[in-house]
C-alpha positions as CSV (number, residue, x, y, z in Angstrom):
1,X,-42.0,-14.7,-0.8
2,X,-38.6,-16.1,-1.6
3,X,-36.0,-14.6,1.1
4,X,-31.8,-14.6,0.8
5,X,-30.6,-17.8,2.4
6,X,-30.0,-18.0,6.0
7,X,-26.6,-17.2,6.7
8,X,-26.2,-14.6,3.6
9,X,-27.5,-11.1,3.4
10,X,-28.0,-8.0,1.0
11,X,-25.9,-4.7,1.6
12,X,-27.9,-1.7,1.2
13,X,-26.9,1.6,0.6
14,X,-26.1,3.8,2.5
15,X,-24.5,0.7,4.1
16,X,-22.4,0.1,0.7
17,X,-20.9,3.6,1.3
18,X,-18.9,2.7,4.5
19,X,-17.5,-0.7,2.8
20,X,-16.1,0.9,0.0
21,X,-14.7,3.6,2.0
22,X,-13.0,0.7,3.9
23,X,-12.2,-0.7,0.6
24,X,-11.2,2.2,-0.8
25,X,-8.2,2.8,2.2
26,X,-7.3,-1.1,1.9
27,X,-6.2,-0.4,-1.6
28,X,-4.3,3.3,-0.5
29,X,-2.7,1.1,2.5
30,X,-1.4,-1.7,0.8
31,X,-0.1,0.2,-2.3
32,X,2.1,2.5,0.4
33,X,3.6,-1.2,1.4
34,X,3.9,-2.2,-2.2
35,X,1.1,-5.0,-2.4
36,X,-0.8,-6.1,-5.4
37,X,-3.7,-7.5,-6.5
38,X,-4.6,-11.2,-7.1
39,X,-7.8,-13.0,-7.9
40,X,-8.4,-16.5,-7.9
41,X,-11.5,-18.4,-8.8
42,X,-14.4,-18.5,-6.3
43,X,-14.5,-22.6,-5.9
44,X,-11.0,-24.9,-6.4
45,X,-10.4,-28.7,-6.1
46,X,-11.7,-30.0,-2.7
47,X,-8.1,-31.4,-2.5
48,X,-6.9,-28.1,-2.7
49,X,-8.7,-27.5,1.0
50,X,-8.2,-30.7,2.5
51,X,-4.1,-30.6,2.0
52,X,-3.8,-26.7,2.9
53,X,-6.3,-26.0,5.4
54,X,-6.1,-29.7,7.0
55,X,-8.4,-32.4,7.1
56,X,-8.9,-32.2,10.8
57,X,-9.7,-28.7,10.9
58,X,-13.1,-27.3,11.8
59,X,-13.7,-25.9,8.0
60,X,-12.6,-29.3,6.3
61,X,-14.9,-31.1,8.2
62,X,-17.7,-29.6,9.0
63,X,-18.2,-26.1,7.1
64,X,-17.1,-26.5,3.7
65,X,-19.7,-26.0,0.2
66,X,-18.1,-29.3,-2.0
67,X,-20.2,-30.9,-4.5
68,X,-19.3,-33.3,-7.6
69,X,-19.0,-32.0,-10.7
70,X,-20.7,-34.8,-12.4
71,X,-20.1,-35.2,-16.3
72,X,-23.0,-36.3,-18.6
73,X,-22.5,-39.5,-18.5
74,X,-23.7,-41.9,-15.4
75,X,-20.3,-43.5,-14.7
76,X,-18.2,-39.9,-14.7
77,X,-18.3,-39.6,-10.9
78,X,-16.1,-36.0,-12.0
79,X,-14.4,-33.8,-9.6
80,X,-15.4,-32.4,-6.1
81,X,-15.3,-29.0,-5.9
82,X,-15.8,-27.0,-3.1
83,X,-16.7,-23.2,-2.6
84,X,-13.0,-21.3,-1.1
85,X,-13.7,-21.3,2.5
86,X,-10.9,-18.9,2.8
87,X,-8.1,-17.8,0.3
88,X,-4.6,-18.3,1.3
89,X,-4.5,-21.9,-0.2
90,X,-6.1,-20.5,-3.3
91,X,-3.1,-17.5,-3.7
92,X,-0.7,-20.2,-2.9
93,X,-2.4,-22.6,-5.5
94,X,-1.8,-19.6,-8.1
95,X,2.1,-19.1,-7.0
96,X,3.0,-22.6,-8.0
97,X,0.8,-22.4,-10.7
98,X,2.0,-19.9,-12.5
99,X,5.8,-19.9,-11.1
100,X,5.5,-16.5,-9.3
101,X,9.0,-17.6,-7.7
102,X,10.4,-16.6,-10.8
103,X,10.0,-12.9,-9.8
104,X,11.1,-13.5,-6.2
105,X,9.5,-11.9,-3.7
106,X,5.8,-11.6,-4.4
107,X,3.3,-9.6,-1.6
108,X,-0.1,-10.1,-3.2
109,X,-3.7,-9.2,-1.9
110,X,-7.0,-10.1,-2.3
111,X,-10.7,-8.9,-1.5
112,X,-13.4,-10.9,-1.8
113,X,-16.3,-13.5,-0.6
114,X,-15.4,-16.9,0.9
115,X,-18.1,-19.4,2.3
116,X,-18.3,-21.9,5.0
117,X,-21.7,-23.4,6.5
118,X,-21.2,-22.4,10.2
119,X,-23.7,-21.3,12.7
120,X,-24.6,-17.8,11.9
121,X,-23.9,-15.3,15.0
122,X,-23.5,-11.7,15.3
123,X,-21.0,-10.5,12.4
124,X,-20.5,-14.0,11.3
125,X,-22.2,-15.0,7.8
126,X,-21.9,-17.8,5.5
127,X,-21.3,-16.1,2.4
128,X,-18.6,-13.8,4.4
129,X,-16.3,-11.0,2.8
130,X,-12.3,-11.3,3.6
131,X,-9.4,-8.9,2.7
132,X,-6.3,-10.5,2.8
133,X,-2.4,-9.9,1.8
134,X,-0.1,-12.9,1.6
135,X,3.9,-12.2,1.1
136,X,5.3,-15.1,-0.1
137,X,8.7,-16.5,-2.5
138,X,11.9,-18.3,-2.7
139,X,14.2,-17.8,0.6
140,X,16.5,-16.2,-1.2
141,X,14.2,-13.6,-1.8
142,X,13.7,-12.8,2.2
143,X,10.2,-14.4,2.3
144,X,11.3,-16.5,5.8
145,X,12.6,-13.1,7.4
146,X,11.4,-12.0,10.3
147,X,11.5,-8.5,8.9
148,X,8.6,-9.4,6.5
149,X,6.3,-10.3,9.8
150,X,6.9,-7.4,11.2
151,X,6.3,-5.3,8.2
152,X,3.1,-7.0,7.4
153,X,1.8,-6.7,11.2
154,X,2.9,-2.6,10.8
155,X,0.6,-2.4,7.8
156,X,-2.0,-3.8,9.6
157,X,-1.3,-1.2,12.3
158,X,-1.8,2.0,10.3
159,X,-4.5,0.2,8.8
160,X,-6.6,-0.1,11.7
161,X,-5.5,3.6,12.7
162,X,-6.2,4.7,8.9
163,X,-9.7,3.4,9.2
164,X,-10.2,4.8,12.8
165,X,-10.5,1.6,14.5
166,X,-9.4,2.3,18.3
167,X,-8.1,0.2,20.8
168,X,-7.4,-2.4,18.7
169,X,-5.0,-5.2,21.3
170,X,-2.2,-7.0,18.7
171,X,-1.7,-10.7,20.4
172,X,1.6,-12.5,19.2
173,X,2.6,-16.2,19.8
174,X,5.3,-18.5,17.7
175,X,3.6,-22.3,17.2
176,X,7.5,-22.6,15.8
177,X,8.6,-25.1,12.9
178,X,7.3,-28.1,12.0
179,X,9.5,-30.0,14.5
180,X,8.6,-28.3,17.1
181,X,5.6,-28.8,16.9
182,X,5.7,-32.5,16.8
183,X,7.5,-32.3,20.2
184,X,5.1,-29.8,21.6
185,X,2.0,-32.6,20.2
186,X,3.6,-35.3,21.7
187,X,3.4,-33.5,24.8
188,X,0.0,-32.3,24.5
189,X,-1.2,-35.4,24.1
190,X,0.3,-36.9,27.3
191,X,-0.8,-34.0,29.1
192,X,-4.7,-34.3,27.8
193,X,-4.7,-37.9,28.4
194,X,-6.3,-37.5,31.9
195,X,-8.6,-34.6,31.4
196,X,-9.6,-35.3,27.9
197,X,-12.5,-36.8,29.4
198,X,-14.2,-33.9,31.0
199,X,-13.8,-31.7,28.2
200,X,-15.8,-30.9,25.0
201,X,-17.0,-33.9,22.2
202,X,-14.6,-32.0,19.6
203,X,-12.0,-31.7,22.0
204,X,-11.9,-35.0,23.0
205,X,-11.6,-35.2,19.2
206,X,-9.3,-33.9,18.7
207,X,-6.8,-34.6,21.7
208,X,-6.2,-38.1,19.4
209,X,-6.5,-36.3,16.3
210,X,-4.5,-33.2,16.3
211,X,-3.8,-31.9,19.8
212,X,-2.6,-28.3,19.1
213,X,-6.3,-27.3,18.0
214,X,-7.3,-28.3,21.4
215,X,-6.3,-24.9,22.6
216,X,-8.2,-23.0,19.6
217,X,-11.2,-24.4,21.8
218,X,-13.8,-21.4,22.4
219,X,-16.0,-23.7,24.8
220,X,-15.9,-21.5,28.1
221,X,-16.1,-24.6,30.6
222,X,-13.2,-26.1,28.8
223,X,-10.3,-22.8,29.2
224,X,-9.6,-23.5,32.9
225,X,-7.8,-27.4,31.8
226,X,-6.5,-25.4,28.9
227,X,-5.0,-23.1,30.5
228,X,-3.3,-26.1,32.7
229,X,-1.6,-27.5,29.5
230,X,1.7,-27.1,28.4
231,X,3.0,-23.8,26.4
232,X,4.1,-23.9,23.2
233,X,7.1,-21.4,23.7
234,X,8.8,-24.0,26.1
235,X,9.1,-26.6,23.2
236,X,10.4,-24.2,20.4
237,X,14.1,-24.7,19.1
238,X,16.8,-22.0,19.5
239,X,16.5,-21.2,15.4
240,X,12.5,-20.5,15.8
241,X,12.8,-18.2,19.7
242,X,15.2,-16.4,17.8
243,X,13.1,-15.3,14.7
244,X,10.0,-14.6,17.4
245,X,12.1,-12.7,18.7
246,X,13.9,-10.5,16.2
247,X,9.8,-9.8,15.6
248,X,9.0,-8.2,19.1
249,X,12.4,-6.4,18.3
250,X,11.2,-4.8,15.5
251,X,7.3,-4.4,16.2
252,X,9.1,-2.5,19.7
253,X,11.2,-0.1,17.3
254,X,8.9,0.8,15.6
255,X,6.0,1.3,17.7
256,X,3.7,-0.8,17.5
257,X,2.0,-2.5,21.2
258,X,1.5,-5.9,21.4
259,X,0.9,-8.6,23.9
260,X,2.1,-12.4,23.8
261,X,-0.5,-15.3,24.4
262,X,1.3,-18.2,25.0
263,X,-2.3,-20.2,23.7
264,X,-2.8,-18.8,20.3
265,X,-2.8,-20.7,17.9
266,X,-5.4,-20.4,15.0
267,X,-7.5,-22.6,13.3
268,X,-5.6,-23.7,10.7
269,X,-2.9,-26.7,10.3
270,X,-0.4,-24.8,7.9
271,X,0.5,-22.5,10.4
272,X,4.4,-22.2,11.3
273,X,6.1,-19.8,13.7
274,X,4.6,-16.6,14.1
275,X,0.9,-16.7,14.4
276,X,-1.4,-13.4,15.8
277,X,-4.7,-11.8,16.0
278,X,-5.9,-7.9,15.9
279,X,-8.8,-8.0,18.9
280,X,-11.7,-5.2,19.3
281,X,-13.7,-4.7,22.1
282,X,-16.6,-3.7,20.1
283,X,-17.1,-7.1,18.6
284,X,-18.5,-8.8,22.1
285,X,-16.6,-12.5,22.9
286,X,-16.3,-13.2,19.6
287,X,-13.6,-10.0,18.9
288,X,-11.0,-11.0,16.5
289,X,-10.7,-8.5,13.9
290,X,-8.6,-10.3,11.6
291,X,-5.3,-12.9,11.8
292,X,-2.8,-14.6,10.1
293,X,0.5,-15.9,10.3
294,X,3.5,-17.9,8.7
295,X,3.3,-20.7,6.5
296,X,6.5,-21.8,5.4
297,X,5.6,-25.3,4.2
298,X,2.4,-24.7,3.1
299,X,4.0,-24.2,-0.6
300,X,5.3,-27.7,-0.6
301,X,2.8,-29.5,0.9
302,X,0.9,-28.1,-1.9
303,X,3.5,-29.5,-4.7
304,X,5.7,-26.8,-5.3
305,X,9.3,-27.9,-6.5
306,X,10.9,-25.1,-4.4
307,X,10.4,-24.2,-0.6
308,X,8.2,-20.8,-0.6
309,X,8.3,-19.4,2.6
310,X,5.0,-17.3,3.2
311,X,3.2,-15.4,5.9
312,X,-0.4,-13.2,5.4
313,X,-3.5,-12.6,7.0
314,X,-7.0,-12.3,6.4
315,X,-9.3,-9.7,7.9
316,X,-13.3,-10.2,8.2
317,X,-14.7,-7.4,6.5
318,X,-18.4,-7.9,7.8
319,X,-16.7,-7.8,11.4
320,X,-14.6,-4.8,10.7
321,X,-17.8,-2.4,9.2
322,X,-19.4,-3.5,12.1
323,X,-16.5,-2.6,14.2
324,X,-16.6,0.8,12.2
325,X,-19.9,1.7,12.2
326,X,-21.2,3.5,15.1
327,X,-18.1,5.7,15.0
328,X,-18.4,6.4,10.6
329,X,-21.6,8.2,11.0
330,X,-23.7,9.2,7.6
331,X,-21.7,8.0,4.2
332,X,-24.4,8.0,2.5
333,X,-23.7,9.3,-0.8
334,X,-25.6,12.4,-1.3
335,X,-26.1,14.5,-4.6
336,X,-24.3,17.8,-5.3
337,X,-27.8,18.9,-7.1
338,X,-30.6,18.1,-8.0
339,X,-32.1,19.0,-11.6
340,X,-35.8,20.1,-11.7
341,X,-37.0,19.9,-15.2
342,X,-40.5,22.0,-15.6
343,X,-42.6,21.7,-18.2
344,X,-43.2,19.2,-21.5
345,X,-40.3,18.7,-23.3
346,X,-37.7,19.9,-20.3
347,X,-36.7,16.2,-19.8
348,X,-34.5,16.3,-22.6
349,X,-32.9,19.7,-21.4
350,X,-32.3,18.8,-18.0
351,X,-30.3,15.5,-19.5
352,X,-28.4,17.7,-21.1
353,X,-27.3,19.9,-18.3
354,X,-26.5,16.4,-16.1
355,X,-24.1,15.3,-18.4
356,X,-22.3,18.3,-18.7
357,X,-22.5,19.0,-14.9
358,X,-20.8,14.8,-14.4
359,X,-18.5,15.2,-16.8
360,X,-17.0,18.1,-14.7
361,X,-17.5,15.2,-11.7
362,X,-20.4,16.8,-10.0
363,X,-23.0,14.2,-8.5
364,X,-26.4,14.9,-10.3
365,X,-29.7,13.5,-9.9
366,X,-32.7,13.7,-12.4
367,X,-36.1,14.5,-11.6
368,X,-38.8,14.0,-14.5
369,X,-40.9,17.2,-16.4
370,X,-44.3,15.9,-14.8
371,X,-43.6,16.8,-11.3
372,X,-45.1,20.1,-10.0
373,X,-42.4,22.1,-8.5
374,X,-43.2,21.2,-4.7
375,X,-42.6,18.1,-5.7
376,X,-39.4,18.4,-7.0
377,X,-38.0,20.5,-3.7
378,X,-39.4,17.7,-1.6
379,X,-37.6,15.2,-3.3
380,X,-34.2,17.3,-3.4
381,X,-34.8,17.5,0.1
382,X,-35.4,14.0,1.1
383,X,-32.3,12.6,-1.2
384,X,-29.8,15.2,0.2
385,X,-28.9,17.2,-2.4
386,X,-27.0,20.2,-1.6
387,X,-28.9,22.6,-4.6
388,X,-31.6,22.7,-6.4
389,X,-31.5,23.2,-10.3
390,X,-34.9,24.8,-11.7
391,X,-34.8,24.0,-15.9
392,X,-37.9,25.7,-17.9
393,X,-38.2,26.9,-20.8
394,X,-37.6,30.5,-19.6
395,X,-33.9,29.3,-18.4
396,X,-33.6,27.7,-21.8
397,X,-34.4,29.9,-24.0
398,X,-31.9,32.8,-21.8
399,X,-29.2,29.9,-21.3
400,X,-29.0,31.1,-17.4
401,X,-30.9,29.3,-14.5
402,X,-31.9,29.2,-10.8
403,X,-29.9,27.5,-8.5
404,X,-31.1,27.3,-5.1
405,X,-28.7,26.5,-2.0
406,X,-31.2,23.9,-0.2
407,X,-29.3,24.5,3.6
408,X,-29.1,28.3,3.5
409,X,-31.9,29.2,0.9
410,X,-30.5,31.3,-1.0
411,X,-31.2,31.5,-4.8
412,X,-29.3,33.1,-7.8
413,X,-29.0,32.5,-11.5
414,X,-26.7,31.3,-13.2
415,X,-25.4,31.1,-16.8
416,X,-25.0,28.0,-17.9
417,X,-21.2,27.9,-18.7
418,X,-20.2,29.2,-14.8
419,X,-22.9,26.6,-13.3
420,X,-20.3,24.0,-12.3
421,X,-17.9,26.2,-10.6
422,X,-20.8,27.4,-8.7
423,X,-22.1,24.3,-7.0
424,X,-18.3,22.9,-6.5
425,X,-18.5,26.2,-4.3
């Protein structure tokens, strides 16, 4: 028997009801803040990945789907492609591409699967779902204020409230501007020299390589020498404390709670300023809900003429259903009635009556003129529905039929023109 692939599942109803309800109040959310939908291609340029996300990052070098894109011929070596591991490159891609600067300000969002080969844990897959809002343009356009951080971190707020998600813990931390963080490397690297040693094989990667992803390290042995190491804030210029914190000011005005962890980081190189997480308790060690943060030289760095400051986020959506789910209860989708054809030749009735009963947006199922009646009421039962519609050739012929209320039992007829109006009862 040929499974799905380790690392990728199916979503089964009634499953599929609870992510498109979450879905469903993405979309109401982010239109309330004035975002928009993008959608890029599923796979882009290896390049694409190794220039954004950074070649020394965990997904670069180790989780990323590339292959060559071989041409017919022997000696066309063609192009490496590689699956999106995540999609803020990708939008970014699409803004130079298609000179979104030109309308100044653009916030943009995306749903969709991304794909990396890591080990698979609890809520973690390798064909993964992410939603994701990036606000990005000129800086004329605002796109480097600090305003626009604290916006997008307010969305997320009522998001997480819209959804029901309680106790969510907002953590905040500037990694500051590009020259910062050389300084702040430099002295990372100094400090690591003596304890590199007795720390993880990809730390000790990494202390050489790219010291600031040292403390994205998740390795429990390693957090007490990480915790030793020097803090970012402390190395930050005046220009980049002040736009961290014109944030807090805002996020405090407004209401929304917050904590600052001086070790946050992310995972990814193109980071700048402010960076932060959305935690959940429900989610065991592994608890991030979503994060994001700043990138204001990611455009560039990806060839775009102009500076485009940017900042966005990306939220797991297999982490948040789970993170919803034992509070959602049943969203099953059930039918408003059930249509019991009885009798040779009732089939065609009964369709009849189902499409005028959907077009007036009532949920109908079908059952077929061979079952007995008994058979019929079990099935209503065992699907949900709230009534049973009995369809003979007696109801026909007098245009009037019985509906039965399945919870309470009680039964009446009804003529067929008042039969909607009576079930949206």
């Amino acid at each position: 028997m040929i499974k799905a692939v380790r690392g990728t599942r199916d979503l089964l109803p009634p499953e599929t009801a609870l992510w498109n309800h979450v879905e469903s109040v993405v979309r109401d959310v982010f239109r309330a803040y004035n975002f928009q939908e993008i959608r890029t291609p599923i796979f882009e340029e290896t390049q694409l990945f190794a220039r954004g996300v950074g070649e020394e990052t965990d997904i670069v070098a180790k989780e990323m789907y590339t292959w060559e894109d071989r041409g017919r011929a022997a000696s066309d070596h063609g192009q490496s492609l590689t699956l999106r591991p995540e999609n803020t490159a990708g939008v970014v891609r699409a803004y130079i591409e298609h000179k979104l600067g030109d309308r100044g300000l653009n916030k943009l969002y995306y749903i969709g699967p991304q794909f990396r080969r890591e080990r698979p844990q609890k809520g973690r897959y390798r064909q993964f779902y992410q939603i994701g809002a990036e606000v990005i343009g000129p800086a004329t356009s605002g796109s480097e204020s600090p305003a626009r951080d604290a916006e997008l971190l307010e969305m997320l707020a009522t998001l997480l409230d819209r959804l029901g998600i309680q106790n969510w813990n907002l953590q905040l931390n500037s990694v500051g501007s590009s020259s910062d963080r050389v300084r702040f490397n430099d002295a990372l690297r100094e400090a690591l020299e003596p304890v590199k040693d007795k720390m993880c094989g990809d730390c000790q990667r990494r202390a050489v390589t790219n010291p600031l992803r040292v403390l994205d390290c998740k390795v429990p042995e390693d957090q007490p020498t990480i915790e030793t190491l020097p803090r970012v804030y402390d190395y930050l210029d005046e220009a980049s404390k002040k736009h961290f914190e014109e944030v807090t000011t805002i996020l405090e005005s407004v209401g929304v709670p917050f904590e600052i962890n001086h070790r946050l980081v992310r995972g990814l190189d193109y980071y700048t300023r402010t960076a932060f997480e959305f935690t959940h308790g429900a989610l065991g060690a592994q608890n991030a809900i979503l994060g994001g943060g700043r990138y204001d030289g990611l455009a560039e760095l990806l060839g775009s003429p102009q500076p485009a400051p940017g900042i966005g986020f990306a939220i797991g959506e297999d982490r948040l259903v789970m993170a919803l789910q034992e509070a959602a209860g049943d969203l099953q989708l059930k039918p408003d009635v059930y249509i019991a054809p009885l009798g040779a030749g009732m089939n065609r009735e009964a369709a009849k009556l189902a499409r005028e009963l959907r077009r007036a947006n009532i949920v109908a199922e079908l059952g077929d003129e061979t079952f007995r009646l008994k058979k019929s009421f079990e099935t209503a039962d065992k699907i949900g529905a709230r009534f049973i519609l009995i369809v003979g050739e007696n109801e026909v012929k007098a245009d009037t039929f019985a509906l039965k209320n399945l919870k309470s039992g009680e039964q009446v007829s009804v003529p067929r023109a008042e039969l909607g109006q009576r079930i949206h009862l």
